[in-house]
N, CA, C and O atoms as CSV, one atom per row, in Angstrom:
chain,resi,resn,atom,element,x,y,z
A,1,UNK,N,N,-0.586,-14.931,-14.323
A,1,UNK,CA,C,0.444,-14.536,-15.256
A,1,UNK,C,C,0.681,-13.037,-15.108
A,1,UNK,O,O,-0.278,-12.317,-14.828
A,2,UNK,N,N,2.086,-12.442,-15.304
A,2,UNK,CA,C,2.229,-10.985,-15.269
A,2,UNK,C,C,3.047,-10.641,-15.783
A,2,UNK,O,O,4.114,-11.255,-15.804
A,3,UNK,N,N,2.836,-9.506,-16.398
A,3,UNK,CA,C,3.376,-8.972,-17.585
A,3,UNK,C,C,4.303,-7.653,-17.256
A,3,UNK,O,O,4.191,-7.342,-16.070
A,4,UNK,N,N,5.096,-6.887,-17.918
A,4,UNK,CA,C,5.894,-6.242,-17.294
A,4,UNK,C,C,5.960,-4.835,-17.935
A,4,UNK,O,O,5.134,-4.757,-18.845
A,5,UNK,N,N,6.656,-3.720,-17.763
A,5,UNK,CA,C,7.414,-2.826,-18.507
A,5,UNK,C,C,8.715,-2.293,-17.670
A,5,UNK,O,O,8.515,-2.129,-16.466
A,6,UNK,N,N,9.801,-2.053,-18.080
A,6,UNK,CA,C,10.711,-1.482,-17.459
A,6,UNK,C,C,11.988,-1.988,-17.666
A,6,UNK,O,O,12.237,-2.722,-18.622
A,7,UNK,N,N,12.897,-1.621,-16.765
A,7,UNK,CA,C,14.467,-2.517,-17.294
A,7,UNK,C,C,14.569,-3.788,-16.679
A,7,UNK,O,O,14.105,-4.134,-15.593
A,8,UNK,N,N,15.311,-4.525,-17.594
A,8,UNK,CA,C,15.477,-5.935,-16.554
A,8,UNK,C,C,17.264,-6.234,-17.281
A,8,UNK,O,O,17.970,-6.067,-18.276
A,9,UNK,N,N,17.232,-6.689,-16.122
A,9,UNK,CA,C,18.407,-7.341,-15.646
A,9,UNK,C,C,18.902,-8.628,-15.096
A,9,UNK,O,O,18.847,-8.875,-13.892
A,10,UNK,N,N,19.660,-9.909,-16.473
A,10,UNK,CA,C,19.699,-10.697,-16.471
A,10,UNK,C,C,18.271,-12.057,-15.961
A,10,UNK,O,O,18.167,-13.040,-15.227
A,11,UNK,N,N,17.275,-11.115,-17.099
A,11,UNK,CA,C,16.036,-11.526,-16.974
A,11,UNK,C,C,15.289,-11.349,-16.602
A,11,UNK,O,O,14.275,-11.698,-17.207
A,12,UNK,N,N,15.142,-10.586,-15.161
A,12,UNK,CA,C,14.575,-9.714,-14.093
A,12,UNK,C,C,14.524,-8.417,-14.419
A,12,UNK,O,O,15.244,-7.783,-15.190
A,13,UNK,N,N,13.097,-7.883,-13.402
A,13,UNK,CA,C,12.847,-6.751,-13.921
A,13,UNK,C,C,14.170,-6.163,-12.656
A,13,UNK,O,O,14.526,-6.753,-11.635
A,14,UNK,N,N,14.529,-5.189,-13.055
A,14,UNK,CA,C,15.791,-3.858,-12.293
A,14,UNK,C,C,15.246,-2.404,-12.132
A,14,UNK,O,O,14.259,-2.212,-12.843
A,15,UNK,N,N,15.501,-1.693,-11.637
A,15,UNK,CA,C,14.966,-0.009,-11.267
A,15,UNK,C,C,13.523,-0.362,-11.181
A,15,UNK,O,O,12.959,-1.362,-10.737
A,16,UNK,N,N,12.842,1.324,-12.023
A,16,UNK,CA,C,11.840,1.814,-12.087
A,16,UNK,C,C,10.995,0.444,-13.202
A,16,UNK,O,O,11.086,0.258,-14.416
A,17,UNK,N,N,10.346,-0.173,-12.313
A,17,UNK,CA,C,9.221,-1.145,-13.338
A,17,UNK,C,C,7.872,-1.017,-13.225
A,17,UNK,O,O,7.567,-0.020,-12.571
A,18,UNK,N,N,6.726,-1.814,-13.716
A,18,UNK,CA,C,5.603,-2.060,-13.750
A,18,UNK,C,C,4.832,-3.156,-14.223
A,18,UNK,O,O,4.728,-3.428,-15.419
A,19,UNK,N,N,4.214,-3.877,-13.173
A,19,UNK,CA,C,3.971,-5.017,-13.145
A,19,UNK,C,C,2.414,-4.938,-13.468
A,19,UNK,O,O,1.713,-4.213,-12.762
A,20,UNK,N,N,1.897,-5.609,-14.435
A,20,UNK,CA,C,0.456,-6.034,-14.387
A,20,UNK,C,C,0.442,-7.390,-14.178
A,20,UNK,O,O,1.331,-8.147,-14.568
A,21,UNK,N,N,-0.813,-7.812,-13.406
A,21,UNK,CA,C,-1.249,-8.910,-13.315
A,21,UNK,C,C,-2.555,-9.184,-14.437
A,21,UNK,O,O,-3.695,-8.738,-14.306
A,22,UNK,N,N,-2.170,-9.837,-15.296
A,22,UNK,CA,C,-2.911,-10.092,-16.628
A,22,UNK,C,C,-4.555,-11.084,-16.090
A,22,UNK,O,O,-5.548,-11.052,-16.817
A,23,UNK,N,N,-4.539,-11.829,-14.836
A,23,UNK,CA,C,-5.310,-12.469,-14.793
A,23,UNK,C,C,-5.780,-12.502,-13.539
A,23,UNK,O,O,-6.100,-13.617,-13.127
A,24,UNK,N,N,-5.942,-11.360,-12.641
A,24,UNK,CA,C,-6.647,-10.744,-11.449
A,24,UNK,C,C,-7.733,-11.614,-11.016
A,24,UNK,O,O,-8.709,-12.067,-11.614
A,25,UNK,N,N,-7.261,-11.741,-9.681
A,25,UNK,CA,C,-9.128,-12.034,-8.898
A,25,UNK,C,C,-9.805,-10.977,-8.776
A,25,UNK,O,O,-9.185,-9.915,-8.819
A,26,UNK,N,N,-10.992,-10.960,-8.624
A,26,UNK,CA,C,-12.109,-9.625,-8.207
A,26,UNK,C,C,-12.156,-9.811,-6.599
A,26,UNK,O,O,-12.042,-10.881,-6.002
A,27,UNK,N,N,-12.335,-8.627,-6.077
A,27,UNK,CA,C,-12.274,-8.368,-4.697
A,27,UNK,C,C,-13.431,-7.212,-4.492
A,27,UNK,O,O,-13.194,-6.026,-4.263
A,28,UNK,N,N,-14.116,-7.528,-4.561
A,28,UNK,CA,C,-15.377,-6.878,-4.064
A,28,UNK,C,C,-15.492,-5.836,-3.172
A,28,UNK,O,O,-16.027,-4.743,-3.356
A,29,UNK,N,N,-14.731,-6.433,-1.805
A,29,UNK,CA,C,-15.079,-5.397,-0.439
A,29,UNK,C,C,-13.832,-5.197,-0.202
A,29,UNK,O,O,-13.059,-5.879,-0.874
A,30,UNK,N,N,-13.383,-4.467,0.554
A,30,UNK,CA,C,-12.141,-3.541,1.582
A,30,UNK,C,C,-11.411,-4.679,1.783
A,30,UNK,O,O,-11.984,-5.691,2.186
A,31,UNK,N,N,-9.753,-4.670,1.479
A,31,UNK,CA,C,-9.041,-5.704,1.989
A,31,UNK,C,C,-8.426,-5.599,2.906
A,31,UNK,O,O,-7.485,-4.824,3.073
A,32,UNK,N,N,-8.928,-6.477,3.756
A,32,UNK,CA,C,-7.948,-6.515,5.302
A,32,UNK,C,C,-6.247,-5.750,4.644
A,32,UNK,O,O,-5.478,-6.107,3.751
A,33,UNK,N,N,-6.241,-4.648,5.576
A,33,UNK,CA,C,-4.634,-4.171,4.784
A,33,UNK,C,C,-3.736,-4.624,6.224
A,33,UNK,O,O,-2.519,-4.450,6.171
A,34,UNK,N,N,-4.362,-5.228,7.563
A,34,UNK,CA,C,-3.289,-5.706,8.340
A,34,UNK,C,C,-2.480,-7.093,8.044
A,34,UNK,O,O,-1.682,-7.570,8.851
A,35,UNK,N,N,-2.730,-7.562,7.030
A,35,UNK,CA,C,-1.728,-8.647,6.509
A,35,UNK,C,C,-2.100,-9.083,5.342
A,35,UNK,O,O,-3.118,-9.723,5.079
A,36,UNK,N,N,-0.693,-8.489,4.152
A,36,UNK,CA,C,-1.093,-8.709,2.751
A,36,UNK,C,C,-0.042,-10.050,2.449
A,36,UNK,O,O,0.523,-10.280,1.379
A,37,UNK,N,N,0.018,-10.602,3.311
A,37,UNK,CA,C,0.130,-11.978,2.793
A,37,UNK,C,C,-0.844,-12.646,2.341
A,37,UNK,O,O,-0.679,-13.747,1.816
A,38,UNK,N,N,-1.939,-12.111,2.469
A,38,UNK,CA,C,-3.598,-12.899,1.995
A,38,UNK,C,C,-3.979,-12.404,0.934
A,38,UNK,O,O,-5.147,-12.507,0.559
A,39,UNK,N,N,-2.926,-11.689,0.168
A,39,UNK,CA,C,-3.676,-10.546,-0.905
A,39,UNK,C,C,-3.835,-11.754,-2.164
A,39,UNK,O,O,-4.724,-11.571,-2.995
A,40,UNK,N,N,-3.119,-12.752,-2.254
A,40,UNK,CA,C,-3.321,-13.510,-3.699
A,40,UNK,C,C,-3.327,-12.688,-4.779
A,40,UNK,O,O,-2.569,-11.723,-4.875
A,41,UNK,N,N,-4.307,-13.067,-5.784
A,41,UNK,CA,C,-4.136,-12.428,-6.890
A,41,UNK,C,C,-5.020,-11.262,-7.108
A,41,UNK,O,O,-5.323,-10.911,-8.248
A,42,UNK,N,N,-5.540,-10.511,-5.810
A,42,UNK,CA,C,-6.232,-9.620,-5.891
A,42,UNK,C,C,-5.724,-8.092,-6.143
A,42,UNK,O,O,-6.273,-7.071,-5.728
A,43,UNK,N,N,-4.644,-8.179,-6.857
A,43,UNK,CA,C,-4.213,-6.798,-7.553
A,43,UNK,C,C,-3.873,-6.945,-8.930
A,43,UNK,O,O,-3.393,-7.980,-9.391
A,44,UNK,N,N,-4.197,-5.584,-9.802
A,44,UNK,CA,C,-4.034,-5.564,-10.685
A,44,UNK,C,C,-2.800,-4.729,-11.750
A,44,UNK,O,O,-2.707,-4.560,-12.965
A,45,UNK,N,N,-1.884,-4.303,-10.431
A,45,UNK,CA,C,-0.812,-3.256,-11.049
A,45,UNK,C,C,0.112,-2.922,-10.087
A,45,UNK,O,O,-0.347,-2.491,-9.030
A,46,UNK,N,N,1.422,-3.027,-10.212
A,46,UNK,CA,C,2.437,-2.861,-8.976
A,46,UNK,C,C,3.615,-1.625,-9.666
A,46,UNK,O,O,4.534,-2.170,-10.278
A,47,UNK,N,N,3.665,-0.468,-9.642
A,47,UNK,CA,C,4.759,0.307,-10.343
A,47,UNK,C,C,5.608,1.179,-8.932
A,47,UNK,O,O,5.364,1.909,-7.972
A,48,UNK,N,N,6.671,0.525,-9.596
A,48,UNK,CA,C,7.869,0.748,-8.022
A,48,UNK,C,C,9.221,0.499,-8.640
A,48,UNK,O,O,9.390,0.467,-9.859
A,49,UNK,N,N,10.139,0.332,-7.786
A,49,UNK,CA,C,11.540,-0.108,-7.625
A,49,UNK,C,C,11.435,-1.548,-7.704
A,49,UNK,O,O,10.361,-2.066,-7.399
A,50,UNK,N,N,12.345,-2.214,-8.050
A,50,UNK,CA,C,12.595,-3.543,-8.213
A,50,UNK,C,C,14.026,-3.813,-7.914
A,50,UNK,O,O,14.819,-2.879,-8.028
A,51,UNK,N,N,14.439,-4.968,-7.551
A,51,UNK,CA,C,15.849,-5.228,-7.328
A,51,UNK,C,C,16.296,-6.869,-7.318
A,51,UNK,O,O,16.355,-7.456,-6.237
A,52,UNK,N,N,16.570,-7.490,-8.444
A,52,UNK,CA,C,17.060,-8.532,-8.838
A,52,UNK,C,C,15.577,-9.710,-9.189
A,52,UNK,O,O,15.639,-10.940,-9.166
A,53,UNK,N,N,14.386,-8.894,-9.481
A,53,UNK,CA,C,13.374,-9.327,-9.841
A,53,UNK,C,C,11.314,-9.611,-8.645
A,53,UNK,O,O,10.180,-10.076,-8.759
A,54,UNK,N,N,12.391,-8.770,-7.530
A,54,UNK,CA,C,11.337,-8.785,-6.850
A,54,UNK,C,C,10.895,-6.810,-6.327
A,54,UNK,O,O,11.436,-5.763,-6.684
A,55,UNK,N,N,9.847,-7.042,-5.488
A,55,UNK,CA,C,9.599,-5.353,-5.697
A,55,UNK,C,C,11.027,-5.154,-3.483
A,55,UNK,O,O,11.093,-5.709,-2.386
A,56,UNK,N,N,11.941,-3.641,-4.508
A,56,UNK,CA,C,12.437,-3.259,-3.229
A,56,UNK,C,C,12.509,-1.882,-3.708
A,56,UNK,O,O,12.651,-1.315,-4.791
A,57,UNK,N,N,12.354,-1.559,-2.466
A,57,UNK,CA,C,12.097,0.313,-2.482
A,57,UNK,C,C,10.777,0.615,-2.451
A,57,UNK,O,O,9.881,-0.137,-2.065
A,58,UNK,N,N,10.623,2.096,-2.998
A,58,UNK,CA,C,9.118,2.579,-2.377
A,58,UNK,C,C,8.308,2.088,-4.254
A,58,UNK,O,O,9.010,1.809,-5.226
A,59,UNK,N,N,7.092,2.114,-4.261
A,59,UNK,CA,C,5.582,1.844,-5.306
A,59,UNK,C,C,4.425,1.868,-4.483
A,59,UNK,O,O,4.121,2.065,-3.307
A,60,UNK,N,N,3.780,1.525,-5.830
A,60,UNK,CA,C,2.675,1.422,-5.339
A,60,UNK,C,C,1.766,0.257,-5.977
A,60,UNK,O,O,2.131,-0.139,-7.084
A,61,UNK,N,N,0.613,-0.344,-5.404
A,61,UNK,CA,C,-0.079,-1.432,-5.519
A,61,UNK,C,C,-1.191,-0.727,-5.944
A,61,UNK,O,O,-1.335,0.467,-5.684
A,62,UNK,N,N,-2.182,-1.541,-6.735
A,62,UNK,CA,C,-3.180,-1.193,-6.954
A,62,UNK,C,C,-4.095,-2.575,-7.046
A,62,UNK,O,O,-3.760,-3.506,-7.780
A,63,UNK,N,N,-5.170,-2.603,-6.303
A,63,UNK,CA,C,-5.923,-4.108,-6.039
A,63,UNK,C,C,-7.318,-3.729,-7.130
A,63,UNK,O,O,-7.533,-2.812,-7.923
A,64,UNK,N,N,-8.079,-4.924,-6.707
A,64,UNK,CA,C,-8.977,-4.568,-8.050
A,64,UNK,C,C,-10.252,-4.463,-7.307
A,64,UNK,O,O,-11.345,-4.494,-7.873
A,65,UNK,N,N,-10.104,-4.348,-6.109
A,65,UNK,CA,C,-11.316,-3.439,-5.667
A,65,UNK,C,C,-11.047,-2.187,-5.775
A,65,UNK,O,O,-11.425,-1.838,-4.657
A,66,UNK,N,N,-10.523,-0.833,-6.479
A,66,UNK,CA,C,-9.919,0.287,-6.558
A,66,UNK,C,C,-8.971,0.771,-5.396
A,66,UNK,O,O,-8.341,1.828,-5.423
A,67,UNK,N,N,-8.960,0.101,-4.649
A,67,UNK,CA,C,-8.120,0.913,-3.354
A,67,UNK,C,C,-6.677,0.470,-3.821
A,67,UNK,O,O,-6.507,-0.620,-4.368
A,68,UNK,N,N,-5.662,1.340,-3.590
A,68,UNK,CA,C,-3.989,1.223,-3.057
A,68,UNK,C,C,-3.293,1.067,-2.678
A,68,UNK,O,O,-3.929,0.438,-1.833
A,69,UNK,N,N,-2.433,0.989,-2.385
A,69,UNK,CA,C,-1.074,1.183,-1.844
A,69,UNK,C,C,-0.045,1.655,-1.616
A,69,UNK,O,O,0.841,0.802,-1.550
A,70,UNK,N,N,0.343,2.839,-1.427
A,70,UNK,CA,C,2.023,3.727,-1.439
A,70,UNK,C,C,2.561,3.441,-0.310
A,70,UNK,O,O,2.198,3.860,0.789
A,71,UNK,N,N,3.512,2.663,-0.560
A,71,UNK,CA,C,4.519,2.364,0.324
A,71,UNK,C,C,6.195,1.783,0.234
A,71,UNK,O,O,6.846,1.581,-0.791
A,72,UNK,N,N,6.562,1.627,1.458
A,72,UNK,CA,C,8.025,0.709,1.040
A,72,UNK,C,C,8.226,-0.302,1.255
A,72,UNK,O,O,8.008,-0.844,2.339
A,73,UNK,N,N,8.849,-0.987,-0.050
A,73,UNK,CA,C,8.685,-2.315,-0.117
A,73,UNK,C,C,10.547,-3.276,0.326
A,73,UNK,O,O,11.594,-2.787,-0.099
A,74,UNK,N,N,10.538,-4.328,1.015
A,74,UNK,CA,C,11.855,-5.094,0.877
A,74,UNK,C,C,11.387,-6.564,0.745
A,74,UNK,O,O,10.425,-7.031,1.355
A,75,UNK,N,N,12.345,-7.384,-0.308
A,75,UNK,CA,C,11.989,-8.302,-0.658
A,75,UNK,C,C,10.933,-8.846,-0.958
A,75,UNK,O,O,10.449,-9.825,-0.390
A,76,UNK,N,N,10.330,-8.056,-2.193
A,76,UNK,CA,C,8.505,-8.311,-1.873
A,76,UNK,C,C,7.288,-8.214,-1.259
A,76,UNK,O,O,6.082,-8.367,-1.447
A,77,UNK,N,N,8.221,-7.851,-0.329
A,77,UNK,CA,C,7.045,-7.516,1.006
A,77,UNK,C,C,6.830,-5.672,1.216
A,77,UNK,O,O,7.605,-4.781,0.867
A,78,UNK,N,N,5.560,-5.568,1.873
A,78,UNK,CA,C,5.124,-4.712,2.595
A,78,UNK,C,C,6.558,-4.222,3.500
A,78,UNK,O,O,7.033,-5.237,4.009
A,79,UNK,N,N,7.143,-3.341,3.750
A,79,UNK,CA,C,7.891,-3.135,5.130
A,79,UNK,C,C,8.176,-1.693,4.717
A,79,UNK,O,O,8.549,-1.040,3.742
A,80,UNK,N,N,7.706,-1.516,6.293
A,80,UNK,CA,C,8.004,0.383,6.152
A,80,UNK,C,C,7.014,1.180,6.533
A,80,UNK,O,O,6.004,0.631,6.973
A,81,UNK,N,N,7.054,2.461,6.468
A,81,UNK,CA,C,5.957,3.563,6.434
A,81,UNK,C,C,5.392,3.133,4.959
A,81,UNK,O,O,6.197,2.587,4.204
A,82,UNK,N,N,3.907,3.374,4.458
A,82,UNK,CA,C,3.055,3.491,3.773
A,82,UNK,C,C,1.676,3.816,3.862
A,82,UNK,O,O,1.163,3.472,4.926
A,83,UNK,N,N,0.983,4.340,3.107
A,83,UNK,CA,C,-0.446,4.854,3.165
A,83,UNK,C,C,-1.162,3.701,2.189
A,83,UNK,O,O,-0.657,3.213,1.178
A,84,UNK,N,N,-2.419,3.407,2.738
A,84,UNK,CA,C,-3.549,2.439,1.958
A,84,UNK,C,C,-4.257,3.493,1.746
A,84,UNK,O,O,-4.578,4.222,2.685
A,85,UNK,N,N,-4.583,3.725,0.596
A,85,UNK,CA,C,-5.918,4.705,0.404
A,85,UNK,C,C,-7.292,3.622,-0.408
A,85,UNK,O,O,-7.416,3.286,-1.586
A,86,UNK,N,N,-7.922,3.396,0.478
A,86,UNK,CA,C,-9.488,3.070,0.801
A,86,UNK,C,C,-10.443,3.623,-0.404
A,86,UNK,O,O,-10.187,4.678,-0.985
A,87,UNK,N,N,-11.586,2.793,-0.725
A,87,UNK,CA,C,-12.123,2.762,-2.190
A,87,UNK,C,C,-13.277,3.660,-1.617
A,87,UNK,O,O,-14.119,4.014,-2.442
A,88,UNK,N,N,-13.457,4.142,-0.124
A,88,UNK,CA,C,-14.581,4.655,0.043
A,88,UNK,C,C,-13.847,6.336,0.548
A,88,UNK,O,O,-14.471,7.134,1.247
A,89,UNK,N,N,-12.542,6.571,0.049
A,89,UNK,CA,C,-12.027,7.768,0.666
A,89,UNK,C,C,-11.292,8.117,1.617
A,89,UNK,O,O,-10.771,9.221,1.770
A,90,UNK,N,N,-11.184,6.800,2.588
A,90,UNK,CA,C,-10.751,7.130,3.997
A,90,UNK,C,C,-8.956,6.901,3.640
A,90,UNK,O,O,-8.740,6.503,2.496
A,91,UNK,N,N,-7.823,7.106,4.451
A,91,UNK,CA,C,-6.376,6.354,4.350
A,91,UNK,C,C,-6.301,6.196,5.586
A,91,UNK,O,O,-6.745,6.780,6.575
A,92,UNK,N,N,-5.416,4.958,5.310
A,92,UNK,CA,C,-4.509,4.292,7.026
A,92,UNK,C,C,-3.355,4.567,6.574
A,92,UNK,O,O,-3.045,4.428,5.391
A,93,UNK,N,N,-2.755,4.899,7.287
A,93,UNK,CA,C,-1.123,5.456,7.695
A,93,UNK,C,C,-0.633,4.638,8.516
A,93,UNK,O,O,-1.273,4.542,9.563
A,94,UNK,N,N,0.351,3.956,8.417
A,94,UNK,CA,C,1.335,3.012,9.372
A,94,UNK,C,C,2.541,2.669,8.582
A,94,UNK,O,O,3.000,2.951,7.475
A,95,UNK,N,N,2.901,1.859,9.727
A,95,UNK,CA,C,4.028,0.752,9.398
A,95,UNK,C,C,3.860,-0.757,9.154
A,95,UNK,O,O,2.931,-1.313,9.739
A,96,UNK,N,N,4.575,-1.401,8.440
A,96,UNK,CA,C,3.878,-2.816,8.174
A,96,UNK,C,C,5.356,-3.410,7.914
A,96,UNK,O,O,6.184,-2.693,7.351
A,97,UNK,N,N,5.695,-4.748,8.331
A,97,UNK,CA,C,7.268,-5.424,9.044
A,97,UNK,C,C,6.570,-6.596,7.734
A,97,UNK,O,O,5.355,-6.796,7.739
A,98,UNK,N,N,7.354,-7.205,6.815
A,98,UNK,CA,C,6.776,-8.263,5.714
A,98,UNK,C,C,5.594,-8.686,5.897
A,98,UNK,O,O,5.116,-9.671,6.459
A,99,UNK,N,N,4.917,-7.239,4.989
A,99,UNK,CA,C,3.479,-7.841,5.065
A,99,UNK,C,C,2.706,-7.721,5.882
A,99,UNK,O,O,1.564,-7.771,5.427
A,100,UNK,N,N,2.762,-7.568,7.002
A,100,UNK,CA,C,1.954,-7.190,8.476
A,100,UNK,C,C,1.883,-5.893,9.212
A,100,UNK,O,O,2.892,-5.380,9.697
A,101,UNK,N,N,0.943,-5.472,9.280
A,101,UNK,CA,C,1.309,-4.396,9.749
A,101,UNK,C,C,1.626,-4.297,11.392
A,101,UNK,O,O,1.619,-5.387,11.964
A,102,UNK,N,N,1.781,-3.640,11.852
A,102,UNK,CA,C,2.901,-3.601,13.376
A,102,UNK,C,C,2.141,-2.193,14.048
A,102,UNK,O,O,1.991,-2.009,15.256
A,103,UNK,N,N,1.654,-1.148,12.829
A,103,UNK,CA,C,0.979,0.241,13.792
A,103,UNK,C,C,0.713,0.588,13.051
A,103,UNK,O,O,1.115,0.148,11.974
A,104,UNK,N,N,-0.327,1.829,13.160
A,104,UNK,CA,C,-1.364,2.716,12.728
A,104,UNK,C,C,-1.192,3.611,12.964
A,104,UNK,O,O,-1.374,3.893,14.148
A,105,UNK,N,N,-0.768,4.595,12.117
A,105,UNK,CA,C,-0.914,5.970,13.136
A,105,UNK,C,C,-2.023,6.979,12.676
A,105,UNK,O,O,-2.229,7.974,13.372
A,106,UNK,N,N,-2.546,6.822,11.845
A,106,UNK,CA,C,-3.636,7.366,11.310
A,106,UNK,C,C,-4.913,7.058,10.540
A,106,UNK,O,O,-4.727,6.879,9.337
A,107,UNK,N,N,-5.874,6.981,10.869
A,107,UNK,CA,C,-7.071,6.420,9.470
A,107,UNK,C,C,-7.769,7.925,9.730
A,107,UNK,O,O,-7.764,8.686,10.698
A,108,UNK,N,N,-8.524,7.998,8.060
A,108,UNK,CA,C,-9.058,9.149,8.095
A,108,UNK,C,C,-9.195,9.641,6.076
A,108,UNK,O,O,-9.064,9.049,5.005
A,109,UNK,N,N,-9.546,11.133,6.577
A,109,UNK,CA,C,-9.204,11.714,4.989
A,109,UNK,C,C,-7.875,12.626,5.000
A,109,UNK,O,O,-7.381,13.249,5.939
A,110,UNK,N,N,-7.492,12.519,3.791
A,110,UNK,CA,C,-6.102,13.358,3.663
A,110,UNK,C,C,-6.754,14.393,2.301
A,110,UNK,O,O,-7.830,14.240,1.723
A,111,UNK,N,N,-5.795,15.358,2.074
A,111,UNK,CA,C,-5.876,16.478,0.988
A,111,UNK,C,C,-5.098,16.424,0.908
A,111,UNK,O,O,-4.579,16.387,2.024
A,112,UNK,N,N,-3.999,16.348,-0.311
A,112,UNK,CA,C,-2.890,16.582,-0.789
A,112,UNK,C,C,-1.655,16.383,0.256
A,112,UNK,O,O,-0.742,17.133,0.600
A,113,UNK,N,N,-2.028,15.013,0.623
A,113,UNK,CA,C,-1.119,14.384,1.370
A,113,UNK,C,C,-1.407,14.676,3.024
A,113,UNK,O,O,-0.709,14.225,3.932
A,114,UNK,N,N,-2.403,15.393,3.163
A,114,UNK,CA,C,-2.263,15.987,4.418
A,114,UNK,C,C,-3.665,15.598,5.294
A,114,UNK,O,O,-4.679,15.197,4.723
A,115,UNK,N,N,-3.570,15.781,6.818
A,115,UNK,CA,C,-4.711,15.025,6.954
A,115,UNK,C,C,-5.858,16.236,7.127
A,115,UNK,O,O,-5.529,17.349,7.536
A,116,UNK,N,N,-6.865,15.991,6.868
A,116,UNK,CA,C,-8.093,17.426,6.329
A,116,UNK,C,C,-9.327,16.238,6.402
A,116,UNK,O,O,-9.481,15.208,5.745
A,117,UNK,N,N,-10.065,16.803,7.408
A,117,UNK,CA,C,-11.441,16.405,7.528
A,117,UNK,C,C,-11.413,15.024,8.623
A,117,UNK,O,O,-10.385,14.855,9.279
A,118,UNK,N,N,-12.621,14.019,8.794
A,118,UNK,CA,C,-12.443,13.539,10.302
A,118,UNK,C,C,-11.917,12.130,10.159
A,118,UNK,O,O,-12.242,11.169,9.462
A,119,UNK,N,N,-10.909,12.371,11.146
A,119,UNK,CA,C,-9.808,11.185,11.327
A,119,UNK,C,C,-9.503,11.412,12.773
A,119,UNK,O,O,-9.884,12.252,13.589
A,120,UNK,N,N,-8.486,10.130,12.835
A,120,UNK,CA,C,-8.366,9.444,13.722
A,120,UNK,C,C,-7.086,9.440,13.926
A,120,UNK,O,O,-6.496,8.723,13.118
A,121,UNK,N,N,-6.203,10.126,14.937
A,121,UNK,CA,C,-4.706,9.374,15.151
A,121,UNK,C,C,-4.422,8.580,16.316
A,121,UNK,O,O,-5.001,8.586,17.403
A,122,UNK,N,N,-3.430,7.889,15.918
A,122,UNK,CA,C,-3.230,6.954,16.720
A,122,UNK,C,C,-1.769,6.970,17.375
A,122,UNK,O,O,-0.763,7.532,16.940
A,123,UNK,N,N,-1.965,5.981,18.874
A,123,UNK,CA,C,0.025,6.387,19.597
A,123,UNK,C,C,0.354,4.685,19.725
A,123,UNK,O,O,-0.052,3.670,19.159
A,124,UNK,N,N,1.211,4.969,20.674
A,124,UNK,CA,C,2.007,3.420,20.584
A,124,UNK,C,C,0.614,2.452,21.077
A,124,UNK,O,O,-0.279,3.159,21.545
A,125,UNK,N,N,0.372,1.318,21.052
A,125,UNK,CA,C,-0.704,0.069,21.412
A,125,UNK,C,C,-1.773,0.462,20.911
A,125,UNK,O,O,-2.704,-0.007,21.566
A,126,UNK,N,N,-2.284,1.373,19.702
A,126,UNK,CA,C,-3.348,1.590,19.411
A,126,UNK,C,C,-3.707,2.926,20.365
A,126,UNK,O,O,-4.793,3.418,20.060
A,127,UNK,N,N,-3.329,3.296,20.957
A,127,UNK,CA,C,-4.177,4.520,22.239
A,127,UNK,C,C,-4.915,5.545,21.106
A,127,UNK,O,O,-4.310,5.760,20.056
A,128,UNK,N,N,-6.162,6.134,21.331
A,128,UNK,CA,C,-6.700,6.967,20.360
A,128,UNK,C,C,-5.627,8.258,21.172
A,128,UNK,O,O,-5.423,8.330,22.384
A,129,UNK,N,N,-5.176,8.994,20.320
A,129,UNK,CA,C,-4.653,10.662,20.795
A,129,UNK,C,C,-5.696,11.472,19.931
A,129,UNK,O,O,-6.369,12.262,20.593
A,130,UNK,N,N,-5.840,11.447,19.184
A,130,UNK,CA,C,-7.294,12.673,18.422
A,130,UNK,C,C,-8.324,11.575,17.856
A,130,UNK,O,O,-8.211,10.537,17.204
A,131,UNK,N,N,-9.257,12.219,18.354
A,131,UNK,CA,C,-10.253,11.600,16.939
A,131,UNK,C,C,-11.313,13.203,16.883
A,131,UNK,O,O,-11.673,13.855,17.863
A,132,UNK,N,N,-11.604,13.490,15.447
A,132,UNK,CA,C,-12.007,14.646,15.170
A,132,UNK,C,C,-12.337,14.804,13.934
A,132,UNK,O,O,-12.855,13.867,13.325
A,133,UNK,N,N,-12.088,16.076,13.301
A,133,UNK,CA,C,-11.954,16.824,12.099
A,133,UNK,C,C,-10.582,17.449,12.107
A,133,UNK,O,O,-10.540,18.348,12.947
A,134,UNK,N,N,-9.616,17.306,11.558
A,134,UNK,CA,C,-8.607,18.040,10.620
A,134,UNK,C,C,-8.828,18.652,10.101
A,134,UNK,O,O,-9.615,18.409,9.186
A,135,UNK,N,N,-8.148,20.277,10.342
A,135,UNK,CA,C,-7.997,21.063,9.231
A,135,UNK,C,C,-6.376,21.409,8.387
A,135,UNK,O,O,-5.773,22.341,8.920
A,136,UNK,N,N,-5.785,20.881,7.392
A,136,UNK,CA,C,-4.863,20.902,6.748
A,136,UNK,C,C,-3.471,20.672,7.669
A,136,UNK,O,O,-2.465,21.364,7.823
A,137,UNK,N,N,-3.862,19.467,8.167
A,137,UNK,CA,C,-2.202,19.208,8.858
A,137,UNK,C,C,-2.659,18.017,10.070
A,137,UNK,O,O,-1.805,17.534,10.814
């Protein structure tokens, strides 16, 4: 069941909303973030754009193992650039096509959006191009 806040439109939530899921699974460990078609009911909060009752535009997810989601969403789905930020600190940076992700271009730590401390970037097929320490960029 899920509960709402925000505008709706002809029943549906419209714009800026926020979705709780009133009756969450527990998720214990790290969720596979290369395909959230498997996510079920393992989140507990979705606040984003909406458009005729499903999530479109950019939000964010929140699962109930503490880790995230900022990204862009179409028709419900995952699609776009977005960051997963990880319950143990680390973020993946990619792209993800409904739900799947398609590339990686980064895992690692970020500071204020930025990548700072040791990570990993990534090029087209996975190729490692750095793996290291970051300092602010």
């Amino acid at each position: 069941m899920v509960s709402h806040s925000g505008h709706v439109k002809n029943g549906k939530p419209e714009g800026l909303c926020t979705h709780y899921n009133e009756f969450p699974a527990n998720l214990y460990t790290s969720f596979d973030h290369s395909d959230f078609n498997h996510l079920g009911e393992n989140w507990v909060k979705f606040s984003g754009d909406y458009k005729q009752g499903v999530r479109n535009g950019k939000g964010t997810l929140y699962l109930t193992n503490g880790e995230r989601v900022d990204g862009s969403w179409s028709n419900g789905k995952l699609h776009g650039e977005a960051v997963v930020f990880k319950a143990n600190g680390r973020a993946v940076q990619g792209r993800w096509e409904g739900n799947c992700r398609k590339s990686m271009s980064y895992e690692g730590h970020l500071k204020g959006g930025k990548r700072e401390g040791d990570g990993v970037e990534f090029g087209k097929g996975g190729l490692v191009l750095y793996s290291g320490d970051w300092v602010t960029g």
